[in-house]
C-alpha positions as CSV (number, residue, x, y, z in Angstrom):
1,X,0.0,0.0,0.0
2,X,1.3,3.6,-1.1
3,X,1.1,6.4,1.6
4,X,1.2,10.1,1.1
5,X,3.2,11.9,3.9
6,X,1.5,16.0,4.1
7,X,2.9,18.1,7.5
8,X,4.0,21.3,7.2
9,X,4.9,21.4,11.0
10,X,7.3,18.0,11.3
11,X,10.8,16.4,9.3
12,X,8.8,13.9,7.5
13,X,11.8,12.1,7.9
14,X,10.9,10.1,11.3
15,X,7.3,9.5,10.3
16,X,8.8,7.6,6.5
17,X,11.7,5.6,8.5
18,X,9.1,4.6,10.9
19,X,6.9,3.1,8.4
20,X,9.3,2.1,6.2
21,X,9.6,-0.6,8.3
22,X,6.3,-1.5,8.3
23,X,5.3,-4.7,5.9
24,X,1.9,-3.1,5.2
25,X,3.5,-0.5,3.0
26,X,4.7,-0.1,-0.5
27,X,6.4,3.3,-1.2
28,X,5.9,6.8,0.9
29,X,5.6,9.9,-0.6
30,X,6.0,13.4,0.9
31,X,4.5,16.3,-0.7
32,X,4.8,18.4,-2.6
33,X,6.0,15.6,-5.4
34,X,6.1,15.7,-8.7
35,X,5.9,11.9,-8.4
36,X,2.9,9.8,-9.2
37,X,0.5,9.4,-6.9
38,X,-2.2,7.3,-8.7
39,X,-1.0,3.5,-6.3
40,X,-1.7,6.3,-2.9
41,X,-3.9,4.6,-0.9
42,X,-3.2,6.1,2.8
43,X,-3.1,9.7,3.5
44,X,-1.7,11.2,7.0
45,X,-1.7,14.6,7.1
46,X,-1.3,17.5,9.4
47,X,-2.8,21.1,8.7
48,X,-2.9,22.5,6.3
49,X,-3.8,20.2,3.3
50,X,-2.7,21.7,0.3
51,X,-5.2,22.3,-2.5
52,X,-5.0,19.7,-5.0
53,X,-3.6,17.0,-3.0
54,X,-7.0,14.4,-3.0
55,X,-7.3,15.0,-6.9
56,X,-4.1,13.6,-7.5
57,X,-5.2,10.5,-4.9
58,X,-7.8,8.1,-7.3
59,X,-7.2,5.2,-5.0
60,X,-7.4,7.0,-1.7
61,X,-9.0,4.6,1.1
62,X,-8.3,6.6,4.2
63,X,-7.2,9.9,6.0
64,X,-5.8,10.1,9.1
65,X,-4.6,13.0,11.1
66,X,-1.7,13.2,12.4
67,X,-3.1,14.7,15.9
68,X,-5.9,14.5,17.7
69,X,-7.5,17.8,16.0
70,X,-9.1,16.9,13.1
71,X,-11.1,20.5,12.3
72,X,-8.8,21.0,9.6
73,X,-9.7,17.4,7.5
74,X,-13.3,17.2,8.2
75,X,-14.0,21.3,7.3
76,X,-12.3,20.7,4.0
77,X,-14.5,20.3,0.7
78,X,-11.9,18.8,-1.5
79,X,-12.2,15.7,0.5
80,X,-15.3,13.2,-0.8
81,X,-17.6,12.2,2.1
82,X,-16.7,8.5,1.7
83,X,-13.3,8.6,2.9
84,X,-12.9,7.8,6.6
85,X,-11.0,10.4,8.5
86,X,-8.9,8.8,11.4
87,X,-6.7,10.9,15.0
88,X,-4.5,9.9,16.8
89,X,-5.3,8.7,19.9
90,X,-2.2,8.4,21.9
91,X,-1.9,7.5,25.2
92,X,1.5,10.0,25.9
93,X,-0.9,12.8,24.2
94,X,-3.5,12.3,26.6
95,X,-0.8,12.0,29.8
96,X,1.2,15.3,28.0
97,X,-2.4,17.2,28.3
98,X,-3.3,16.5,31.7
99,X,0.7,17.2,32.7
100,X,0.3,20.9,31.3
101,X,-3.2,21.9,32.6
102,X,-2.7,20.6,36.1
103,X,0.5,22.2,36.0
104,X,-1.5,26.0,35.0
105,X,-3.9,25.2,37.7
106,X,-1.6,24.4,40.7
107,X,0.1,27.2,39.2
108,X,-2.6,29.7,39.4
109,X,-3.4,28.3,42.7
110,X,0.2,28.2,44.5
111,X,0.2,31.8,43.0
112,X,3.9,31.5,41.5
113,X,3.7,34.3,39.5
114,X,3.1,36.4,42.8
115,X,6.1,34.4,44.2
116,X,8.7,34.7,41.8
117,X,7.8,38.7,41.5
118,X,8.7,38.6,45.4
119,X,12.0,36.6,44.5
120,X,13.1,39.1,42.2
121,X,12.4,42.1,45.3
122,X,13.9,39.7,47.2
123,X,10.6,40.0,49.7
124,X,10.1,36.8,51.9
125,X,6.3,36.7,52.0
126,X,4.4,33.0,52.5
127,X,1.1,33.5,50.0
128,X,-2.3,31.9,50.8
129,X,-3.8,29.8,48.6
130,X,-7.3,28.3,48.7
131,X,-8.7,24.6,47.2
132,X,-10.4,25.3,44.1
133,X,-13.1,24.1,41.9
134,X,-12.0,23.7,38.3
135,X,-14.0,23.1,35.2
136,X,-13.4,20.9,32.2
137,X,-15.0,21.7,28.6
138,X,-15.2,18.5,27.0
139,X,-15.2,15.7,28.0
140,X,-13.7,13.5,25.3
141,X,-10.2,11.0,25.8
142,X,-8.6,14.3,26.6
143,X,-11.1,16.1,28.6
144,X,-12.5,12.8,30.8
145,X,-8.9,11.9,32.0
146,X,-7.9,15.5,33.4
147,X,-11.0,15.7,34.9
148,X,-10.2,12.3,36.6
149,X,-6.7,13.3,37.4
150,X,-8.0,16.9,38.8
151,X,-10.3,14.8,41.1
152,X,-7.8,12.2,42.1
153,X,-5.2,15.6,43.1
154,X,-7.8,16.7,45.1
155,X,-9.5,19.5,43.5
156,X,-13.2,20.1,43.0
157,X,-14.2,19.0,39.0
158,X,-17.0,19.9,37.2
159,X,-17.4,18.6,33.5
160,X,-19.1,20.3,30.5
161,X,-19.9,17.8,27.5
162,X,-22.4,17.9,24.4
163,X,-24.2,15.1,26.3
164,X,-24.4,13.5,29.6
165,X,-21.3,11.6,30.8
166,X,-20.7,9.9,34.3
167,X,-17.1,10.6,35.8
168,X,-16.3,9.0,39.1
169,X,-15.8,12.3,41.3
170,X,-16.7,14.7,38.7
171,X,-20.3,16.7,38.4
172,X,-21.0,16.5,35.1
173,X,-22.9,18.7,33.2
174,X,-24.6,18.5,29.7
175,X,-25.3,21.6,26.8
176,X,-28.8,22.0,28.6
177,X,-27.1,22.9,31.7
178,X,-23.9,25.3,30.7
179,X,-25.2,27.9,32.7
180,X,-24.9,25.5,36.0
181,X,-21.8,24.1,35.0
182,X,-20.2,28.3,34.9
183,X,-21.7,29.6,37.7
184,X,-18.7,28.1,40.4
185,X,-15.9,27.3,38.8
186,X,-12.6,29.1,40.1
187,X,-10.6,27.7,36.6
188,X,-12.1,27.4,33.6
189,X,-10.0,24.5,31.0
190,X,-11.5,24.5,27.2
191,X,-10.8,20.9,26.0
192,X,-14.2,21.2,23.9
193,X,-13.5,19.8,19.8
194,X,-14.1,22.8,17.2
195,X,-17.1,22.5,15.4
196,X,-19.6,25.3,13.7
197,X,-21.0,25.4,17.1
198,X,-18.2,25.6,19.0
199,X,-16.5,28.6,17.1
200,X,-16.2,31.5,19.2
201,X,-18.1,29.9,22.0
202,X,-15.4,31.6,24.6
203,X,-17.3,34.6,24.2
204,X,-18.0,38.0,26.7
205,X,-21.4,36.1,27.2
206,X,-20.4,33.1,28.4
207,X,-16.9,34.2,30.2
208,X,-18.9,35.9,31.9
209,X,-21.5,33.8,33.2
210,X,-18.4,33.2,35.8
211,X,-17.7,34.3,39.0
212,X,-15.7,37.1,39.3
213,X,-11.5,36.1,39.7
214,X,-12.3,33.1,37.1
215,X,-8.7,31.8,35.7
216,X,-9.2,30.2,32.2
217,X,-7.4,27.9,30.9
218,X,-7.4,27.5,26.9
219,X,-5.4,24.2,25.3
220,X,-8.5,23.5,22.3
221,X,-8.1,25.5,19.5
222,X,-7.7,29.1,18.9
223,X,-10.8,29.9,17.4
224,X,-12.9,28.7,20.4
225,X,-12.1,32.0,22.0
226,X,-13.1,35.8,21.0
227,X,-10.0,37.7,21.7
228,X,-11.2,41.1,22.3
229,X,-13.9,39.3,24.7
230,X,-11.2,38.3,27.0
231,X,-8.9,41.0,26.9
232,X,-11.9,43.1,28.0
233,X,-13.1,40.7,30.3
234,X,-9.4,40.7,32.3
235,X,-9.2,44.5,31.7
236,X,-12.4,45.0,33.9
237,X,-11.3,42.2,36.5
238,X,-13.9,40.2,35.9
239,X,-11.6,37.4,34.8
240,X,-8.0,37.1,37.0
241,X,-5.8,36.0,34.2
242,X,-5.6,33.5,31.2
243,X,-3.2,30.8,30.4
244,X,-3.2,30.2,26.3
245,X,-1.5,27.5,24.6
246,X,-3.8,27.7,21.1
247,X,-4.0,31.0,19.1
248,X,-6.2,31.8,15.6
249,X,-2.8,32.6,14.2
250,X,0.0,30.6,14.8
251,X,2.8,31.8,15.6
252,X,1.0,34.5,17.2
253,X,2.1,37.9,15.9
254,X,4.5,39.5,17.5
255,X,1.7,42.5,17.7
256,X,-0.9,41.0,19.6
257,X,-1.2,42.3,22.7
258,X,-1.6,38.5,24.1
259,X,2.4,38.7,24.3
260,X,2.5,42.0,26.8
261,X,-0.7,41.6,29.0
262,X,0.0,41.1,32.4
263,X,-2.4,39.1,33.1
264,X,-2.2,36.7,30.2
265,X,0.6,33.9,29.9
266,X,1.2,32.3,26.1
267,X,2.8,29.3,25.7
268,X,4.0,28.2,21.6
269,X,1.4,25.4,21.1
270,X,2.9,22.9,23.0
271,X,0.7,21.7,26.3
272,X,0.3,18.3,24.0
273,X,2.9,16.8,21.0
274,X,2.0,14.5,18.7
275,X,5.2,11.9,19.0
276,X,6.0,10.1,16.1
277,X,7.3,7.0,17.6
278,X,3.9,6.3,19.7
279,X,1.5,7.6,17.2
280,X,3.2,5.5,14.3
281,X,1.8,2.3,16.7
282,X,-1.8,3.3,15.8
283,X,-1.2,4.4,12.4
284,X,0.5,0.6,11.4
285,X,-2.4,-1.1,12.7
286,X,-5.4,0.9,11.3
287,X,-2.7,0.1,8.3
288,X,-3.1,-3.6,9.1
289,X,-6.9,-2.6,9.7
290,X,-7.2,-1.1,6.0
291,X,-5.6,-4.1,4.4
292,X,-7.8,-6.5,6.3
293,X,-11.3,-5.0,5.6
294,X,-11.6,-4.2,9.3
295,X,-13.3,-1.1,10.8
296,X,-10.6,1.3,11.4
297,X,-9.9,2.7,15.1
298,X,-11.2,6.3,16.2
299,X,-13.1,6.9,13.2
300,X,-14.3,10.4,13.1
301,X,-18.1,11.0,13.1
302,X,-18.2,13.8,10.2
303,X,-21.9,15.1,11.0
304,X,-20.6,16.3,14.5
305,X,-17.0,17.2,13.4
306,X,-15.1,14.9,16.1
């Protein structure tokens, strides 16, 4: 089987010596190539698809991402409706994820910002903290196992999911109840999958539906949150401060005022990194999968975009 290689972000070196190995596969392309790509079975791609690429793909079976965001596949007309669209579900992604938001919220909470401004005075103060009640958008692989490691470090966890879930030590909240799910949280962690409906859902109105001193937490996508909303919403203290790891523009401009607000703190994109060498282990069997007639693993549902 022939395999199309399309990442602007990574050395598609790793990902073609990886399977290269494999017995499943024939020969790997990365694009752009002027080589032909009729015998391409297998796409894995990560944003953004060039325009032109399926055309040249007659015997295309399968796209996978090579992430667990997928907005950028399943929001793109040039691919037919009949092609399964495939993420990566990887185990390290998931622990990576957790690792960076309970590392924002024990930071927000242990106040370290505070503390490392009294280092630099050289000011000897011991800061209060408070437990806190922290709230997770979405509910997915991602979502449900920070929740479940929030709980199991001792914090208060609500949950926020399209539908109903049930999470051991989490109160869980569906769309019909957002307002309930707002009204008490001292963090605020988007984890929600972008959709039509979730664009620009981190808006004035919602942030704030919040109590006052609200932290959020953003590690979606960029486009979940209304800029200007937030900035406003910090710049009247109604929100304490942000921590942002996804941005509509990436890299963020050097202009934005993200980079220079005090109360904001940007991070490159990097609370959760695809890894080749685990993610090739899911790739090779959906592979095997393919080949074998056999429903491929986390298949994404098209009509709800995740």
């Amino acid at each position: 089987m022939d395999i199309l290689l399309s990442t602007s972000v990574w050395d598609p070196k790793e990902w073609i010596e990886g399977l290269d190995i494999s017995d499943q596969v024939g020969e790997i392309h990365a694009w752009p190539t002027d080589k032909d790509l009729s015998n391409v079975e297998a796409l894995f791609v990560w944003k953004p698809l060039a325009e032109g690429v399926v055309k040249r793909l007659p015997k295309l079976k399968w796209i996978s991402s090579l992430g667990a965001g997928v907005d950028h596949l399943v929001t793109d007309p040039q691919i037919p409706k009949n092609i399964p669209i495939t993420r990566i579900v990887d185990p390290n992604l998931t622990a990576d994820m957790a690792n960076y938001v309970m590392m924002g919220v024990i930071m927000y909470q242990r106040r370290f910002l505070e503390l490392q401004e009294n280092q630099q005075k050289k000011h000897w103060e011991r800061l209060a903290y408070k437990k806190l009640k922290v709230g997770v958008m979405g509910l997915g692989v991602l979502g449900g196992h920070l929740a479940k490691q929030l709980y199991s470090a001792g914090f208060e966890v609500a949950g926020y999911s399209r539908t109903q879930k049930q999470i051991e030590g989490v109160t869980c909240y569906d769309e019909n109840h957002l307002n309930a799910f707002l009204s008490e949280l001292d963090v605020l962690v988007n984890l929600l999958p972008i959709t039509p409906k979730t664009v620009g859902m981190l808006n004035y109105d919602l942030l704030r539906k919040t109590p006052k001193g609200c932290y959020l937490i953003n590690v979606a996508r960029g486009n979940h949150l209304v800029d200007n909303d937030l900035l406003k919403l910090l710049d009247e203290n109604h929100l304490s401060g942000a921590l942002l790891d996804v941005f509509h523009q990436e890299p963020l401009p050097r202009e934005h005022p993200f980079w220079t607000h005090e109360k904001v703190m940007v991070t490159p994109h990097v609370a959760s990194v695809t890894s080749p060498e685990s993610a090739l282990n899911l790739l090779k069997e959906n592979l095997q999968r393919l080949i074998d007639g056999k429903e491929l693993l986390h298949q994404v549902d098209k009509e709800i975009g995740y």
